[in-house]
C-alpha positions in Angstrom: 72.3 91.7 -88.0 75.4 92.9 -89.8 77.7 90.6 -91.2 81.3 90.4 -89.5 83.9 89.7 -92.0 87.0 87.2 -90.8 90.0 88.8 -90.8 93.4 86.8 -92.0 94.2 86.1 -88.0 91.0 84.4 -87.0 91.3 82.5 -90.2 94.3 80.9 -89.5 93.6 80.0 -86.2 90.1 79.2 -86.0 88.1 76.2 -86.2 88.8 72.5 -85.3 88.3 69.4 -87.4 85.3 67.2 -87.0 85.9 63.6 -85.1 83.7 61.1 -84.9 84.0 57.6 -83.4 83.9 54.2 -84.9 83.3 51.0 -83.7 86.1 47.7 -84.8 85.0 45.3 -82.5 86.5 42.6 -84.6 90.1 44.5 -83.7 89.0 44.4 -80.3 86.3 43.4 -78.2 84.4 46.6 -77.8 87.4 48.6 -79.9 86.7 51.9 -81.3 88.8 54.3 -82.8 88.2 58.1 -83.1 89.2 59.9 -86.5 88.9 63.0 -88.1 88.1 64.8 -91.1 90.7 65.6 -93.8 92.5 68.3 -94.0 92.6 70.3 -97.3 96.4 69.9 -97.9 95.4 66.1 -97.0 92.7 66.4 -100.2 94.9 67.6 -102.4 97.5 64.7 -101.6 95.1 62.1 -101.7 93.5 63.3 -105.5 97.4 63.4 -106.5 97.6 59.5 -105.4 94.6 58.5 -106.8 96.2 60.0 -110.4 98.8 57.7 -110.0 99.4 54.4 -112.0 101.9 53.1 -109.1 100.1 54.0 -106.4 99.8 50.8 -104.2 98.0 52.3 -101.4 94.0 53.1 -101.8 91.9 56.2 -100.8 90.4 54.1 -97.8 94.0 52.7 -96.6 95.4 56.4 -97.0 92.7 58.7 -95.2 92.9 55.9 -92.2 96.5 56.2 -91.5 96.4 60.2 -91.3 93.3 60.5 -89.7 93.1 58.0 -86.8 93.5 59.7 -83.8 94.2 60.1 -80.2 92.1 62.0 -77.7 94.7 64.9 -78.2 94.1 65.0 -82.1 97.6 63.3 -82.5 97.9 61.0 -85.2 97.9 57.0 -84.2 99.5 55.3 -87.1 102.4 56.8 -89.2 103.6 56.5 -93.1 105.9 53.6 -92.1 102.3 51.6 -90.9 100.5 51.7 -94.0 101.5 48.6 -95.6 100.7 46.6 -92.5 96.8 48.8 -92.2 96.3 47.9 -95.8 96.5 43.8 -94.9 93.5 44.4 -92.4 90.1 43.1 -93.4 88.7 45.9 -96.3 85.6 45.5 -94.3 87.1 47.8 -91.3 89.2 49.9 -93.6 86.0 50.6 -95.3 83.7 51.7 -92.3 86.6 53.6 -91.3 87.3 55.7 -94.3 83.6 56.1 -95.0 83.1 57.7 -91.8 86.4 60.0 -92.6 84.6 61.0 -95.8 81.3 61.3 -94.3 82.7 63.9 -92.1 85.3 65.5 -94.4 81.9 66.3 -97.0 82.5 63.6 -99.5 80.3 61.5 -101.5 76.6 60.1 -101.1 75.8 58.7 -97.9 75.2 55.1 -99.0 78.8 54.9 -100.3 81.1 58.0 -99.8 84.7 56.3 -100.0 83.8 54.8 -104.0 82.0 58.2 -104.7 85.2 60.3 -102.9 87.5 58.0 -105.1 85.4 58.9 -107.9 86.0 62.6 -107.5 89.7 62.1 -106.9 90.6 60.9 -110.0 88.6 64.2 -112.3 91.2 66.8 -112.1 89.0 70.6 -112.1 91.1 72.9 -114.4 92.9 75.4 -112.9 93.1 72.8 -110.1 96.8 71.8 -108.6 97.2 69.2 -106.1 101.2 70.0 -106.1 100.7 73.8 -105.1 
C-alpha cells in the first residue's frame, strides 16, 4: 500500500480533538463533565505561564477552564471564571487536568499534570511559545 501524502487543505481541516468524560460527583450528585485535549497554540500558552514568576493561576486550574466542554465542543467556563475554578477542592481540579493531559499526550500515567508541569517549565531551544 502506497503512502498518501496530506496535502495543506486536509491538514487544516482535518481531525478533531479527543474528549473524554469525568466524573465530580462531589460538584453534583452523579456530575460529570466532558473535556478535551489541548490544543497546540493552547501548549504553547500554558509553557509561557508556567515560565512566569507572577503567574497566579496553575497548569491544572488553566487547562480546566479552556478545555471543559459542552456537547458541541464549546467551551464551559471563560477567562473571567478562573479565579473562582481555582477556589474548588485541588482534588477535582486535579482529576480533571490529569485526564486533559492524559488525553493531550502528557506525562506518566500515575501523575501526568506534576510531570506536564515539569515539562512546561524546560524551554527546547529553538522553541517559542510567543510565535
Amino acid at each position: 500500500m502506497s503512502k498518501k501524502y496530506l496535502s495543506r487543505s486536509q491538514i487544516l481541516k482535518g481531525g478533531t480533538l479527543k474528549r473524554a468524560e469525568v466524573e465530580v460527583p462531589e460538584l453534583e450528585e452523579g456530575g460529570v463533565v466532558l473535556v478535551r485535549e489541548l490544543t497546540a497554540d493552547e501548549m504553547y500558552k500554558l509553557q509561557t505561564l508556567a515560565q512566569r514568576q507572577d503567574n497566579k493561576h496553575s497548569f491544572s486550574v488553566q487547562s480546566c477552564a479552556w478545555c471543559i466542554i459542552d456537547e458541541t465542543g464549546q467551551s464551559v467556563l471563560t477567562t473571567a471564571d478562573i479565579t473562582e475554578l481555582a477556589k474548588k477542592s485541588y482534588g477535582i481540579i486535579k482529576r480533571i487536568a490529569d485526564k486533559i493531559a492524559e488525553l493531550s499526550g502528557l506525562g506518566n500515567e500515575q501523575n501526568p499534570t506534576e510531570d506536564a508541569k515539569e515539562n512546561f517549565t524546560e524551554t527546547q531551544p529553538g522553541d517559542s511559545p510567543l510565535d
